[in-house]
C-alpha positions in Angstrom: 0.0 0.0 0.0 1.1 3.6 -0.6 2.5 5.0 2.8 -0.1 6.9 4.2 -3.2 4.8 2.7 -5.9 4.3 5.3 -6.2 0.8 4.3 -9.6 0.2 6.9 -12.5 0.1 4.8 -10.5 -2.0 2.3 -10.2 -4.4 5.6 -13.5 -4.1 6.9 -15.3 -5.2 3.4 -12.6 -8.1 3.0 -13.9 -9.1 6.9 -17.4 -8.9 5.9 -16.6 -11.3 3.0 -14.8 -13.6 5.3 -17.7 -13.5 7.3 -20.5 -14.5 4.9 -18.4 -17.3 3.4 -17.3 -18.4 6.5 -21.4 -18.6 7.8 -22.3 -20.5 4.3 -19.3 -22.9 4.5 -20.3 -23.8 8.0 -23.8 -24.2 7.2 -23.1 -25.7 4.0 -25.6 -23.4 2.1 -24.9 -21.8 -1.2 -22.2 -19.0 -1.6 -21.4 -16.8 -4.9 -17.5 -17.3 -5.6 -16.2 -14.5 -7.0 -15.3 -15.2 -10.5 -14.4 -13.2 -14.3 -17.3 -13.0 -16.6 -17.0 -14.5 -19.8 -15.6 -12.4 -22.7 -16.1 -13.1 -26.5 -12.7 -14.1 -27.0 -12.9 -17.0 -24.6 -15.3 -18.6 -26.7 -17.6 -19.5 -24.1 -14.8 -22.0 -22.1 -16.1 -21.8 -18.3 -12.5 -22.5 -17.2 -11.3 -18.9 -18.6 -14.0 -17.6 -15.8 -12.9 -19.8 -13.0 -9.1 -20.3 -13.2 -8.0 -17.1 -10.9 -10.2 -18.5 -8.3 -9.0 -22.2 -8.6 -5.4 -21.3 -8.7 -5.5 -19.0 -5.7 -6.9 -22.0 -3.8 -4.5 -24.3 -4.9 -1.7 -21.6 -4.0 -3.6 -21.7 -0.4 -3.1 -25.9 -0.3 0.2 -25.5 -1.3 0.7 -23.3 2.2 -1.2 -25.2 4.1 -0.9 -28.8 2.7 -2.4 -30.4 5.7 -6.0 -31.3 4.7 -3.8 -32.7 1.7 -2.9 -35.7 4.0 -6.3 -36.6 4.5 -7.2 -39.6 2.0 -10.4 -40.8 0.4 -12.7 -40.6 -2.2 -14.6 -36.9 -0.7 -11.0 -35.9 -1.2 -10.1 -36.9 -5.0 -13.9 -35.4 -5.9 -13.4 -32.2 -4.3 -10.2 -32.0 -6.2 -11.3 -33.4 -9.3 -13.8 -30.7 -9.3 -11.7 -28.1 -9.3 -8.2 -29.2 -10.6 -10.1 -30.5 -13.7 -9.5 -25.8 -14.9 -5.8 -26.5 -14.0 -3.2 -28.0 -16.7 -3.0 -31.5 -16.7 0.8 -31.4 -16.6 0.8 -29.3 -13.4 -0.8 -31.9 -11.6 2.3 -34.1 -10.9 2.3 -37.6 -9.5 -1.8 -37.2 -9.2 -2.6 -40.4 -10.9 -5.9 -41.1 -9.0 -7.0 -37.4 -9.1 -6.4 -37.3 -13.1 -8.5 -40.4 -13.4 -11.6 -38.5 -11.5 -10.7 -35.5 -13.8 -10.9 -37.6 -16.6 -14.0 -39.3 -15.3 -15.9 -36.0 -14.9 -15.1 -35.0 -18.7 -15.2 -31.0 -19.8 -17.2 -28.7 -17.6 -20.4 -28.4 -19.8 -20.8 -23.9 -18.8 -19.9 -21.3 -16.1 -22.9 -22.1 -14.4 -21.6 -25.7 -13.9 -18.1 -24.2 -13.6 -19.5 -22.1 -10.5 -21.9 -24.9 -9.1 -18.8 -27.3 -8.6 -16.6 -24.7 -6.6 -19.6 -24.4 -4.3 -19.9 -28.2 -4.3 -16.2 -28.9 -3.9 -15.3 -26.0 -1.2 -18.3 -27.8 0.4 -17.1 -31.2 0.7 -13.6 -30.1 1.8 -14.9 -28.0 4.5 -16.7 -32.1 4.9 -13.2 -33.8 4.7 -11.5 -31.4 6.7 -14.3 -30.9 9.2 -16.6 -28.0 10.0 -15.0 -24.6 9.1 -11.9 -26.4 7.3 -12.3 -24.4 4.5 -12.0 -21.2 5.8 -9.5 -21.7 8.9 -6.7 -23.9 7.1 -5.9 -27.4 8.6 -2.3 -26.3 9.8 -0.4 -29.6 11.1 2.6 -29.4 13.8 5.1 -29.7 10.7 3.6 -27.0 8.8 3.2 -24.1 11.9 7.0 -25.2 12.4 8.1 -24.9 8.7 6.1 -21.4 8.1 5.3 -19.8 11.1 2.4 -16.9 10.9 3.1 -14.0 8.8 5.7 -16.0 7.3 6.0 -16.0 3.1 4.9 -18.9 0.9 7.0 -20.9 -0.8 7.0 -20.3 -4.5 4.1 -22.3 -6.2 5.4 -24.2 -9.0 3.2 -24.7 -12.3 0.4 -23.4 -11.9 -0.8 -21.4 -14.6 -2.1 -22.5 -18.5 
């Protein structure tokens, strides 16, 4: 921020937003993600609209990879759901989750696009137990490798 930029509202609307995701997620109601509207050039593909918000949440899992460690088949379809906008190549060593992707064939439009982020932030916040998706599932290893405030480690591959 520019010095001498009264950054509060800016933090007040982004608690507000915290706040009415984190009430949906725990009551496992519907929630509008923010995503990009479809332009002309993008010929209509739902991933264009949705990619920003599924990379910045597998940037998130990549600093705090412990609901990663959980196993099972909520898991692999949460992921499937929302990996399937990510480059196959990116997804190294995911042999199961690429099956589910490959299961769950071409997202059909951005309303089904937009549907499955709901559906798959949903059944993490399932796997990792109630309000996993909006407090991170930090384990010992994790809070001792980064500890609060701390920077990210690079994300590799992420992008089309």
């Amino acid at each position: 921020m520019p010095k001498g930029f009264d950054a509060s509202r800016l933090h007040a609307l982004a608690l507000r937003r915290h706040a009415e995701l984190d009430a949906a997620i725990r009551q496992r109601r519907w929630f509008d993600p923010w995503v990009f509207e479809l332009v002309d050039d993008d010929s209509g593909e739902p991933t264009s609209a949705v990619y920003p918000w599924v990379a910045g949440f597998a940037t998130a899992l990549e600093t705090f990879p412990a609901l990663l460690r959980r196993e099972g088949p909520a898991l692999t379809e949460a992921l499937a759901l929302l990996y399937r906008h990510l480059d196959p190549d990116d997804l190294e060593d995911a042999h199961e989750l690429i099956e589910a992707i490959d299961e769950l064939g071409p997202c059909g439009d951005l309303a089904e696009a937009v549907e499955d982020l709901v559906r798959a932030t949903l059944l993490l916040a399932d796997v990792g137990g109630v309000g996993a998706a909006t407090a991170p599932v930090r384990s010992r290893e994790d809070r001792r490798r980064r500890p609060s405030g701390g920077r990210a480690p690079p994300r590799r591959g992420a992008g089309r």
